[in-house]
NUVOVEX-117367 format. One record per atom (N, C-alpha, C): residue number from 1; residue in one letter; atom name; x, z, y. Coordinates in steps of 0.1 Angstrom, whole numbers, plus 5000, padded with zeros to 4 digits. Atoms other than C-alpha are relative to their C-alpha. Example, Ala and Ser with C-alpha at 12.3 -4.5 7.8 and 13.67 -1.06 7.14 Angstrom:
BEGIN
REC    n  res  atom    px    pz    py
REC    1    A     N  5009  5000  4988
REC    1    A    CA  5123  5078  4955
REC    1    A     C  5009  5000  5012
REC    2    S     N  4991  5000  4989
REC    2    S    CA  5137  5071  4989
REC    2    S     C  4992  5008  5011
END
This chain:
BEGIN
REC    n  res  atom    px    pz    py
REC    1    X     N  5005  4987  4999
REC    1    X    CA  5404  5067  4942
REC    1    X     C  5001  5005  5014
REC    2    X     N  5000  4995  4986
REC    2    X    CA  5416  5076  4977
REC    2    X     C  4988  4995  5011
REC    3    X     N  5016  5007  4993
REC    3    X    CA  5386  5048  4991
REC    3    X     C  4990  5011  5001
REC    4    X     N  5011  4992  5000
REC    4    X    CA  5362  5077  4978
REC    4    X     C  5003  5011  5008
REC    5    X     N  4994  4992  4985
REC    5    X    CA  5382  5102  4995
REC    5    X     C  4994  5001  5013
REC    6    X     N  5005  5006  4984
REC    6    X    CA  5379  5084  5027
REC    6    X     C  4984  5000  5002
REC    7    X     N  5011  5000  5000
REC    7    X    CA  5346  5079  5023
REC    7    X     C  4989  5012  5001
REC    8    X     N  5005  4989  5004
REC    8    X    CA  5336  5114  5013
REC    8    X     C  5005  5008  5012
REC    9    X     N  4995  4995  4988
REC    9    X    CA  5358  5127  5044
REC    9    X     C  4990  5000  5010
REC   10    X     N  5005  5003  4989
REC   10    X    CA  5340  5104  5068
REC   10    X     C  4987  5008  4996
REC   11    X     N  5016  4999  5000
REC   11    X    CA  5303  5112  5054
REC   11    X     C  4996  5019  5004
REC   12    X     N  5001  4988  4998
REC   12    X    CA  5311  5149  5058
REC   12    X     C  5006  5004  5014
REC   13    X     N  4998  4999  4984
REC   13    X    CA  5322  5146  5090
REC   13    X     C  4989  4991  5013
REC   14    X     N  5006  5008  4988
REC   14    X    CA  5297  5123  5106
REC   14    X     C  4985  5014  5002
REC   15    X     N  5008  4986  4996
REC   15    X    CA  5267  5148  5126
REC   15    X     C  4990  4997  4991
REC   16    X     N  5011  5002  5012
REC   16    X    CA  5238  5153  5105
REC   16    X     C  4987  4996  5010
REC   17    X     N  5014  5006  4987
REC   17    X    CA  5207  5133  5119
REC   17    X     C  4988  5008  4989
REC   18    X     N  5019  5002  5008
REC   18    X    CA  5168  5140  5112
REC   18    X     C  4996  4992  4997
REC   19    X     N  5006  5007  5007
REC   19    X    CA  5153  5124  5089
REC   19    X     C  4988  4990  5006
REC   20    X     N  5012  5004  4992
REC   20    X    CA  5127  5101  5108
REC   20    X     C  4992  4991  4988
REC   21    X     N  5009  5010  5012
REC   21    X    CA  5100  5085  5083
REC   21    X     C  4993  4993  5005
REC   22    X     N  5005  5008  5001
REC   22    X    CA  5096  5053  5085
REC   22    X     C  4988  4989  4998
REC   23    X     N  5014  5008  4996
REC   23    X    CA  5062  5031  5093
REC   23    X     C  4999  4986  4997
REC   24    X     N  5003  5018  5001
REC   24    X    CA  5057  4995  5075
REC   24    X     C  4988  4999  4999
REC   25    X     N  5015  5008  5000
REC   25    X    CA  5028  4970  5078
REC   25    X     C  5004  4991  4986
REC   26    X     N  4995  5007  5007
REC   26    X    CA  5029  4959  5042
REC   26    X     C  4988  4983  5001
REC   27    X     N  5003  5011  5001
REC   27    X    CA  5020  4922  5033
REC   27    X     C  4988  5000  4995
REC   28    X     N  5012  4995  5008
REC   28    X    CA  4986  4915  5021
REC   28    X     C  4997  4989  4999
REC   29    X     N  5011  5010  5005
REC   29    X    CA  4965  4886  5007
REC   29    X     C  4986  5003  5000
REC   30    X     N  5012  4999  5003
REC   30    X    CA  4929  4887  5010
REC   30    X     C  4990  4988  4994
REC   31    X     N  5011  5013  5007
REC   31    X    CA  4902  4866  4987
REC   31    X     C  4988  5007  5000
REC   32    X     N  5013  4999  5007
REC   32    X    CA  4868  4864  4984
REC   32    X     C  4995  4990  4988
REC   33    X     N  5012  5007  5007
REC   33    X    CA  4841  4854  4959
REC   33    X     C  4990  5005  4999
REC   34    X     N  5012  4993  4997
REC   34    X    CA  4806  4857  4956
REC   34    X     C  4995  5014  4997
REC   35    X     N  5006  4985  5004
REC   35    X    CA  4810  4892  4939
REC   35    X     C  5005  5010  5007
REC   36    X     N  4994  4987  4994
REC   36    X    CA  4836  4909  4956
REC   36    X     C  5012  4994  5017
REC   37    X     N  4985  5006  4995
REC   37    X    CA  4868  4905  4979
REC   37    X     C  5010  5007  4995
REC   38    X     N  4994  4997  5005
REC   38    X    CA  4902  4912  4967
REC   38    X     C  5014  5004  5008
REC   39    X     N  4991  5001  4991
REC   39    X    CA  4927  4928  4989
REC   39    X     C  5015  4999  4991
REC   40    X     N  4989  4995  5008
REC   40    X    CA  4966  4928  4974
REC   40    X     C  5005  5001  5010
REC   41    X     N  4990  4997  4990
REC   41    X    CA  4990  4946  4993
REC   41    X     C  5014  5003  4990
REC   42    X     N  4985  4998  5008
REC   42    X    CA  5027  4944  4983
REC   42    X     C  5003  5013  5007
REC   43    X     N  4994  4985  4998
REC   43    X    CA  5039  4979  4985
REC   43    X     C  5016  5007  4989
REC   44    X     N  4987  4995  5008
REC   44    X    CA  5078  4979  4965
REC   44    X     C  5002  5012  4999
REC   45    X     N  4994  4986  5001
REC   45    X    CA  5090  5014  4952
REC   45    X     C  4989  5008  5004
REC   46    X     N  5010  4987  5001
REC   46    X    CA  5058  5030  4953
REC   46    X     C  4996  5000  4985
REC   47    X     N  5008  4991  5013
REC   47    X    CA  5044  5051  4922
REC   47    X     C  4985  4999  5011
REC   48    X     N  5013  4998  5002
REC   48    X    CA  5009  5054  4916
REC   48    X     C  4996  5014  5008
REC   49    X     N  5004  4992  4987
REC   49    X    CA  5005  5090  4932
REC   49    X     C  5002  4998  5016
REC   50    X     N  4998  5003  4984
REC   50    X    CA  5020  5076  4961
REC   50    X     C  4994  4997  5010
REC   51    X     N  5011  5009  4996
REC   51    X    CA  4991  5055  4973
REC   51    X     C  4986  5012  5004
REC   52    X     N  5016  4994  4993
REC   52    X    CA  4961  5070  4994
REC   52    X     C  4990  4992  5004
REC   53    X     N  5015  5010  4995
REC   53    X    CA  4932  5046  4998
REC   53    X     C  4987  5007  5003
REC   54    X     N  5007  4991  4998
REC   54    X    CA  4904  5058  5018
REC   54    X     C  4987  4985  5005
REC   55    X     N  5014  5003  4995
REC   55    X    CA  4869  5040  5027
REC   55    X     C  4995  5004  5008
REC   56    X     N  5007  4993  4989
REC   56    X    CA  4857  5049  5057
REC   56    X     C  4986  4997  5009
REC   57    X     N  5008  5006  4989
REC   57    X    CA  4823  5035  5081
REC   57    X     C  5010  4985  5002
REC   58    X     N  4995  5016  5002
REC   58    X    CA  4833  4997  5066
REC   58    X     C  5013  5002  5005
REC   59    X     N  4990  5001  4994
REC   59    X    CA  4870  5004  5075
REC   59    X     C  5009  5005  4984
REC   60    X     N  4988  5003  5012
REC   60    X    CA  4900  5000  5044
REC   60    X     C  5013  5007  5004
REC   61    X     N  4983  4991  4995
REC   61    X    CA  4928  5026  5050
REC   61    X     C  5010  5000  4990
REC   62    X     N  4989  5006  5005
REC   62    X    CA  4962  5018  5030
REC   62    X     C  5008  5012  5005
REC   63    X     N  4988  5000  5001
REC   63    X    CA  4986  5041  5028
REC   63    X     C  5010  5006  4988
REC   64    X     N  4993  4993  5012
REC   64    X    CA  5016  5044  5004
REC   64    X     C  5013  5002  5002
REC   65    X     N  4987  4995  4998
REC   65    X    CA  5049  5064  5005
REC   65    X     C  5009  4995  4986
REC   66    X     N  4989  5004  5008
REC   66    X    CA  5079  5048  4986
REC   66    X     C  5010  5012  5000
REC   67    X     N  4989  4989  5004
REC   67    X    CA  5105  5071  4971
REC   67    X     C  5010  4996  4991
REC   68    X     N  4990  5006  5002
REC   68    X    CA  5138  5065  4965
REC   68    X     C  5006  5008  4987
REC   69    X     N  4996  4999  5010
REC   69    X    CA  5152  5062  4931
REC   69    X     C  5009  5016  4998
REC   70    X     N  4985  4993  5000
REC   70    X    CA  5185  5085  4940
REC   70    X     C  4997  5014  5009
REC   71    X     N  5008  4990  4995
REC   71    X    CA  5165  5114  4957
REC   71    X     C  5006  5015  5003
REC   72    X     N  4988  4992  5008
REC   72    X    CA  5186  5139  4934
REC   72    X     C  5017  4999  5006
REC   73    X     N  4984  5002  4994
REC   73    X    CA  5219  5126  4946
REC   73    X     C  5003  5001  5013
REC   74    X     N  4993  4997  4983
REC   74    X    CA  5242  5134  4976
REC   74    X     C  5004  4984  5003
REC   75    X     N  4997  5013  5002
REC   75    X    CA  5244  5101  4991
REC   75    X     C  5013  5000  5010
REC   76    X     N  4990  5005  4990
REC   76    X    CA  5280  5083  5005
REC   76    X     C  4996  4992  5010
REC   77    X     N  5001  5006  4987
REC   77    X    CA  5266  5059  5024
REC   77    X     C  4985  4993  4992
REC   78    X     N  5007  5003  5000
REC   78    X    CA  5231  5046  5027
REC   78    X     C  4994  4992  5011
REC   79    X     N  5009  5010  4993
REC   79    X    CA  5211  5016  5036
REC   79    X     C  4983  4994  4998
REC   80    X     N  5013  4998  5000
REC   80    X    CA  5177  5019  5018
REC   80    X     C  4994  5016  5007
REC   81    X     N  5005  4986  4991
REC   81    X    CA  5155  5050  5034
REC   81    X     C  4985  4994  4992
REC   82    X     N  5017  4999  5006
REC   82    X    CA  5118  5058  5019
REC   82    X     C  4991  4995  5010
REC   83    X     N  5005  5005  4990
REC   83    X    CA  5097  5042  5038
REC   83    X     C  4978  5004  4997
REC   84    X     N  5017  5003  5004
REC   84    X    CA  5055  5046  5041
REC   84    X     C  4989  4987  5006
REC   85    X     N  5009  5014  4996
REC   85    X    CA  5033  5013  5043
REC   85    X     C  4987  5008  5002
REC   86    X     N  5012  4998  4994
REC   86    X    CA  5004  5016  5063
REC   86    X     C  4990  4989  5002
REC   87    X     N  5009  5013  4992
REC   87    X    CA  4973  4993  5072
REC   87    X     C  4986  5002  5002
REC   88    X     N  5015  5000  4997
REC   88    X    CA  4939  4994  5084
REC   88    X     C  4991  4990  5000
REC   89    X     N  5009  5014  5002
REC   89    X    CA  4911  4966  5073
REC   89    X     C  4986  5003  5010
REC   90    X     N  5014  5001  4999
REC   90    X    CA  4878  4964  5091
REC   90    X     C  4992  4993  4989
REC   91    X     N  5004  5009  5004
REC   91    X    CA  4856  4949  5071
REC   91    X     C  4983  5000  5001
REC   92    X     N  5016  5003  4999
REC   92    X    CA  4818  4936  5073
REC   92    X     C  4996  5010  4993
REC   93    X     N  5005  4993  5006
REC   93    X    CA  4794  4961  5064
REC   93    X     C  4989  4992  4986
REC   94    X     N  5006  5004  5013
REC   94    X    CA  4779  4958  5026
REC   94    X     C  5010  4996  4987
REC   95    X     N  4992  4995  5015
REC   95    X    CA  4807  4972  5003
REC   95    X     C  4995  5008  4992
REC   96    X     N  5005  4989  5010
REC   96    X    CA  4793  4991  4974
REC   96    X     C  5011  5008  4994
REC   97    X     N  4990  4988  4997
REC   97    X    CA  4814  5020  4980
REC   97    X     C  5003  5007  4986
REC   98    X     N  4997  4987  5013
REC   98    X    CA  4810  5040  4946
REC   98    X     C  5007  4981  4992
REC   99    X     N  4994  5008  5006
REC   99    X    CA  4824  5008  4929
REC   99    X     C  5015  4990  5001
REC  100    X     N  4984  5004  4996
REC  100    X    CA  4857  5001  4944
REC  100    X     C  5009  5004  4988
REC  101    X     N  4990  5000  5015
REC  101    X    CA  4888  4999  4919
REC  101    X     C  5009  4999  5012
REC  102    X     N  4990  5006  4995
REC  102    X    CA  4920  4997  4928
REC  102    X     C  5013  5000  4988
REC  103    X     N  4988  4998  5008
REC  103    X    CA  4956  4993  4905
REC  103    X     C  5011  4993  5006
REC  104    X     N  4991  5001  4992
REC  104    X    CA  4986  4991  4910
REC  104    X     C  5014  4992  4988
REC  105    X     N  4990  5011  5010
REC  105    X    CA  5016  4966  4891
REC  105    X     C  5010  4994  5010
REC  106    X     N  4994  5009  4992
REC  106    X    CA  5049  4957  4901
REC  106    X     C  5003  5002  5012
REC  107    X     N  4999  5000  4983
REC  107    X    CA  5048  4967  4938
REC  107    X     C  4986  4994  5004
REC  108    X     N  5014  5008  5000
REC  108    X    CA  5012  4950  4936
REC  108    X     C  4991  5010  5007
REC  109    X     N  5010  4992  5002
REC  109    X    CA  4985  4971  4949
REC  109    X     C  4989  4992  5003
REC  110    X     N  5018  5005  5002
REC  110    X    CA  4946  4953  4938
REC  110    X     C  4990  5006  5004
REC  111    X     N  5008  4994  4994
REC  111    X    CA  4921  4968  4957
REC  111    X     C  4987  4989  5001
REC  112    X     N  5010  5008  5001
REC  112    X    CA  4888  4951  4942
REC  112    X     C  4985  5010  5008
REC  113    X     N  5008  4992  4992
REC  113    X    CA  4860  4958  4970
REC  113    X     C  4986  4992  4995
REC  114    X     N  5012  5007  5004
REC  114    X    CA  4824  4944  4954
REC  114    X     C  4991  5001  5012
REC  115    X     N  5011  5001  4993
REC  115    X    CA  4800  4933  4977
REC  115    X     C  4988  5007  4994
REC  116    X     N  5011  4996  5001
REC  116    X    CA  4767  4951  4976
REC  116    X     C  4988  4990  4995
REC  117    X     N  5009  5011  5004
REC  117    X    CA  4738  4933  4958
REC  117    X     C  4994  4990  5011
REC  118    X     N  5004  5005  4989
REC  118    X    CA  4722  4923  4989
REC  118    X     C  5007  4991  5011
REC  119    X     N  4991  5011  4990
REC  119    X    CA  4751  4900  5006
REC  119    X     C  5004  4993  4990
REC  120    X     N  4996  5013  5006
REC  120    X    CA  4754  4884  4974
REC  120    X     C  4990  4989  5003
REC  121    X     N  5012  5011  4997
REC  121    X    CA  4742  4848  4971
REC  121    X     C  4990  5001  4991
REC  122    X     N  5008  5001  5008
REC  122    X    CA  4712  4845  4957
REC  122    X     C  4992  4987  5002
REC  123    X     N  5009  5011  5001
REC  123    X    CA  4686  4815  4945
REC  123    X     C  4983  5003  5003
REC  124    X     N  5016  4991  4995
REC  124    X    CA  4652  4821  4961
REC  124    X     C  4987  4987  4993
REC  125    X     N  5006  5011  5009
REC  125    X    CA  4626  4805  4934
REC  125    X     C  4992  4995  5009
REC  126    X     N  5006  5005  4990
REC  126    X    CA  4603  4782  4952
REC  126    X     C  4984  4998  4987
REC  127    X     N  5013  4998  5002
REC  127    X    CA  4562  4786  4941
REC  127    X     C  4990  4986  5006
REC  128    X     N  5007  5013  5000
REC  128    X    CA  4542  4756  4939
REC  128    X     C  4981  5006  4999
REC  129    X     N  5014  4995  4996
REC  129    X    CA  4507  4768  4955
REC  129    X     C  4991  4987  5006
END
């Protein structure tokens, strides 16, 4: 019992800092196939409102704020901090913009971008004249 003491002494005596919010580049996988491409970004400890995905002039903006379980509580000593993952994709023009998806599982975030009809492959019949 005295450990907490001690511990509760120090944390009330050390200066109080500002909060600085932290900037990650999270991890990401990219796939294609002929219908779409598939971004996944690992984003741990984000919630679903957390996430802002934006479309811009062919450019993929990413960002999601993590929020820490213990929010509510006075903390003794801490070594997680909320953090916001960030990233920016270019990507070739001929996304079909109104048809983007995205979800989110796990720390997962799926961000299915469909190619536009016209960059799929297509079979061009051949006419016997």
């Amino acid at each position: 019992m005295s450990e907490n003491k001690e511990i509760t002494r120090k944390a009330e005596q050390a200066p109080a800092r500002p909060r600085q919010e932290v900037f990650v580049t999270p991890a990401v996988d990219i796939f294609e196939n002929k219908d779409e491409l598939l971004v996944i970004a690992e984003v741990p400890g984000v919630p679903k409102d957390g996430v802002n995905l934006r479309f811009d002039k062919d450019q993929l903006f990413i960002e999601a704020k993590a929020t820490l379980a213990s929010e509510s509580l006075t903390p003794l000593f801490r070594e997680f901090s909320a953090v916001t993952f960030r990233r920016a994709f270019e990507l070739a023009p001929g996304i079909d913009v109104e048809k983007i998806s995205a979800d989110l599982k796990a720390g997962l975030l799926s961000i299915r971008l469909p190619k536009a009809e016209s960059l799929k492959p297509r079979q061009i019949p051949i006419s016997v004249g």
